[in-house]
Phi, psi and omega in degrees: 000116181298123147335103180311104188327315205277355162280323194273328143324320171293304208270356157281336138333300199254026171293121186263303186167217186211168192275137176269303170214156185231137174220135191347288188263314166329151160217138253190079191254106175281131198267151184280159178307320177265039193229023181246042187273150166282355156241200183181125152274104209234155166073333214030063164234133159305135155294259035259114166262176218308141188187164198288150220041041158229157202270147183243175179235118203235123170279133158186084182114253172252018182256174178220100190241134205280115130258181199245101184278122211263327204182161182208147174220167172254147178214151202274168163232021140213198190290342228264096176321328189238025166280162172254136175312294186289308185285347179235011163232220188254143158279149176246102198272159160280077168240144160247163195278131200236339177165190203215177167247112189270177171340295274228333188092015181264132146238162165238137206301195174071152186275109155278326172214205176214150175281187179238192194259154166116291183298146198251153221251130135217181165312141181272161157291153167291329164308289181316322161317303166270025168244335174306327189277336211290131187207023162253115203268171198297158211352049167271146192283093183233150170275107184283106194232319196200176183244095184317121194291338166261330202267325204091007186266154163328120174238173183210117143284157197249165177326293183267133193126306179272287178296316155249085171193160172302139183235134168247128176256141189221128151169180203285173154294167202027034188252031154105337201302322175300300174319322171305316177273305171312304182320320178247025124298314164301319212274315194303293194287355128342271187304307196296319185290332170266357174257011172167120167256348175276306180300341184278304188308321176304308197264353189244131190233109201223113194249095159325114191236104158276081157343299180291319212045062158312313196242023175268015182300130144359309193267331204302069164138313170179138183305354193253094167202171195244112181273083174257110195261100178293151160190119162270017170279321171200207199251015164327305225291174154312157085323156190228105173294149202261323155075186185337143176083314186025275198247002154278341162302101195282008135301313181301326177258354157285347191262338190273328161262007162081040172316153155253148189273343161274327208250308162289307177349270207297325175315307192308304192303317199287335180306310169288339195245336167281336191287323188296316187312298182314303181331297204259032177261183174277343198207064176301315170307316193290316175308270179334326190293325164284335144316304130358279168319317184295312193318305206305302227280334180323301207282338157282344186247026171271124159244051190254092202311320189288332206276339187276319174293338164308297233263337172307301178299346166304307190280003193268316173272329185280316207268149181303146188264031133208192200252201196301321180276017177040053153267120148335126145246174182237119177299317191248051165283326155230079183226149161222146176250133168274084177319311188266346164253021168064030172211168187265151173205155198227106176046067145107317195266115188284159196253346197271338177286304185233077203287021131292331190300335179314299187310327183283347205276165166296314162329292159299334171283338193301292181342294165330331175272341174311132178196151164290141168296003207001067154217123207305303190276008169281324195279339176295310191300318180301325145330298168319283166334284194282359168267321172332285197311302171298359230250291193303316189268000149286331195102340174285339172221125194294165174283270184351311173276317166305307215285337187288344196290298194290316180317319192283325168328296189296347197242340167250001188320311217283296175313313187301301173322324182300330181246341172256145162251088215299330224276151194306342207235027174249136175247097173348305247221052209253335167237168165262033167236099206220103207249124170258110166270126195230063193253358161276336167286125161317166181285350174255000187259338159305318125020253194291346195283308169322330210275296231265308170309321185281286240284323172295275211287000173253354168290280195310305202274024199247306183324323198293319206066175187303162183079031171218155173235147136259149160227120198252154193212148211215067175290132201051056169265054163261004179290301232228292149285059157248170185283326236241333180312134186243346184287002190215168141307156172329300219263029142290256191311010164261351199278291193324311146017261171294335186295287166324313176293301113031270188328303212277353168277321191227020189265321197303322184296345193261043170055036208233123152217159178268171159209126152271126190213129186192145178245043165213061193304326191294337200277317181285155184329153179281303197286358179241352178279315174275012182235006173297143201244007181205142176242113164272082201290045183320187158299139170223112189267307186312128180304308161350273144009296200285318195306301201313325199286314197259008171260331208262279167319061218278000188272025178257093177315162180287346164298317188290314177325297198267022154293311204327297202306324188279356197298168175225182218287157185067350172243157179222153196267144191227101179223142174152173199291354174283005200252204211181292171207198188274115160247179154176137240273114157253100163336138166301184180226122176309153164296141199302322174268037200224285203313157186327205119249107203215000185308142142292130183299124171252119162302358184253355149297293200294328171247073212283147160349095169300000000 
């Protein structure tokens, strides 16, 4: 059956030339002599013709097998030392095999076969382009996000493939990477509102932890989102609600004093089980007070010098420093220790001889003055203090070990208010698009609060069962997952750690993903950097970087590796299981009133012309 002229007219246009040798996966394509111009009009369509990093098309039978030119060299024909290569011989391209095309026009990655010497090479067409590219599976759901970067033509990332798997953005500042995340995050809740805006806000959930405060523009990712602008500068700021259990959760106040999990943990846990217990009587004042009292009559008839000035300062803190008449008091003002029998005594009177004489001390008459703080963590640290107080006159628990447990409580108290909402019927989740910004918060508190929202909000949604997504989205988290924090102790940062490592190992099955964005991949964990399942690769210079990047990534050819330092701003290498192979991609660029805030600052703005 004779060949169709206008087919047989096609392939001579895009022919480049035929393969010359084969070493395994290598191919060795010699290009025809009228093939070396840098364009080609075909169709009326321009081309870009074959050059290293562009796709080639090596026919062979009915198959189409896709390679990648990697290099190019010249090779002379004839013996003569000072002929030049390129004007009297052939190029000879490099390419290796990245997949193939079946009949049918699918394509797949991986080496199915090799070609043979002899077969001839062309150009992809823009239909091949895009069927090389195509990465929507049949009524599948794509995000129009970006374009190929060498051809330009239009790519759609696809929904499913992408949105439920860990996604890691990796680049330098300003190499695009923030336009990247807004960018596919605007288009993904876009396309879902419109093909059910009811179902998404219901089953779907997507939480922002904003470093910068980038994304808190109107427009920004979507006008239906809920914005909590945190601030420990004063009490202006947002809140974050806690929502049941709140400031009685003991994962929430262990992680709010940097507990250790053999030795505070549990102190903690008895601490909540004495608050509830008080709490929940008909006469909590009355209760703690006497309780108080019982401690006070323990702690006068003890003779242990060092444990009673211990356990003095303890009441120092829970009874008020001054009395009705808004005088100082001093607790032990008319108390003396008796050195040689080793008891306290009052005008005279040993007091361990004559435990009625207790009732007379000022400490004890001070109680009467004892009154809740009606503040959820004030009332919490007093409590602590008086389980504290029983812990030491039992014997079960050291000062040394317990008490930094409280210090840190007493020393963040002030922030936690600025910032938590204690109350039980407040909901986190009031749109299901929920950006914290936290570019107002101090640095320890920049920590914990994430540590402590995933850690919640991923418990509760463990709760939901199948048919809900989360998506925790974590900008600049090398802030929260580096390896490198010299600010907390080890076994702080192993816990935060793990928690985080934790999400991302075992969130895919409850419907928990992560997205990670960050311009330092090396400072973050390897295991939470290597457990991501589609990567968006910006510039990146530091060697450091580059190794963690290409040990975490092993499907990234050597071409591509060593673009990265060179990508230019907006574009990025896109590899990972939504894929086929590594491509690679210039993001589109958000509408002005869409975008982070993520601009580099221009002196001829800030300093305009007179």
């Amino acid at each position: 059956m004779p060949i169709e002229p206008d087919r047989l007219a096609t392939e001579a246009a895009l022919r480049v030339g035929e393969v010359s040798a084969v070493t395994g996966r290598k191919v060795f394509i010699s290009v025809d002599r009228d093939k070396n111009l840098s364009e080609l009009f075909f169709n009326g369509d321009v081309l870009r013709n074959i050059a290293v990093g562009s796709y080639v098309d090596i026919r062979k039978g009915f198959l189409s097998l896709i390679g990648k030119v990697e290099g190019e060299n010249a090779q002379a024909e004839d013996r003569k030392p000072s002929a030049l290569a390129y004007l009297n011989g052939k190029r000879i391209l490099t390419v290796s095999l990245v997949g193939f095309l079946d009949h049918k026009g699918r394509f797949f990655g991986g080496t199915k076969e090799l070609p043979l010497v002899g077969n001839e090479a062309f150009l992809l067409t823009k239909e091949k382009v895009h069927q090389v590219h195509n990465l929507i599976s049949q009524n599948g759901v794509g995000l129009d996000v970006a374009q190929s970067e060498y051809e330009g033509y239009d790519i759609a990332l696809p929904v499913d493939g992408l949105m439920n798997s860990h996604i890691a953005i990796f680049g330098n500042t300003g190499s695009g990477k923030s336009n990247t995340l807004a960018m596919i995050y605007q288009e993904f809740i876009a396309r879902m509102r419109e093909r059910n805006a009811v179902a998404f806000a219901h089953n779907c959930r997507i939480l922002l932890f904003d470093f910068n405060n980038e994304y808190v523009g109107d427009n920004c990712l979507t006008a239906h989102k809920t914005v909590l602008a945190l601030s420990t500068r004063n009490d202006n700021g947002g809140k974050i609600p806690l929502g049941a259990g709140g400031f009685s959760d003991i994962e929430i106040i262990s992680i709010l004093a940097d507990a250790t999990e053999k030795t505070q943990k549990p102190f903690l846990k008895r601490v909540l089980a004495l608050q509830h217990r008080i709490l929940s009587g008909d006469d909590p004042t009355g209760h703690i007070r006497n309780t108080l009292r019982q401690q006070i009559t323990q702690i006068l008839q003890m003779s242990d010098k060092v444990r009673v000035d211990l356990l003095m300062d303890y009441l120092r803190q829970v009874l008020p420093e001054t009395d009705d008449a808004d005088e100082p008091v001093e607790l032990a003002a008319d108390l003396e220790w008796h050195n040689q029998s080793n008891e306290f005594r009052r005008q005279g009177i040993f007091l361990k001889a004559n435990p009625a004489q207790i009732h007379n001390t000022i400490v004890y008459g001070h109680v009467d003055n004892f009154n809740f703080a009606n503040d959820t963590i004030s009332d919490l640290i007093t409590f602590a203090y008086v389980q504290l107080i029983y812990d030491v006159l039992s014997n079960r628990a050291q000062n040394e070990h317990i008490a930094p447990a409280i210090n840190k409580l007493r020393s963040k108290q002030a922030d936690i208010r600025k910032v938590f909402n204690p109350n039980p019927a407040a909901e986190l989740f009031a749109s299901n698009v929920v950006v914290i910004a936290l570019g107002d918060v101090n640095l320890e508190m920049k920590k914990t609060i994430p540590l402590l929202v995933s850690k919640k909000v991923y418990e509760d949604h463990k709760q939901l069962g199948p048919g809900h997504s989360l998506t925790i989205i974590i900008d600049e988290a090398h802030n929260i997952l580096s390896r490198e924090s010299f600010r907390e102790s080890e076994s702080w940062k192993d816990y935060r750690l793990e928690t985080f490592e934790e999400i991302v190992k075992e969130g895919r099955k409850f419907g928990v993903f992560v997205t990670i964005s960050s311009q330092r991949p090396n400072d973050i964990s390897p295991t939470i950097t290597s457990q991501a399942h589609n990567y968006f690769i910006h510039r990146l210079i530091n060697q450091k970087d580059l190794q963690s990047i290409a040990s975490a990534v092993s499907y990234i050819d050597k071409l591509t590796e060593e673009s990265i330092p060179t990508l230019p701003t907006g574009t990025c290498i896109f590899s990972g299981v939504a894929g086929q192979m590594p491509l690679k991609l210039a993001i589109r660029p958000l509408a002005e009133q869409l975008q982070p805030r993520s601009a580099t600052v221009r002196f001829q703005d800030i300093v305009p012309a007179i």
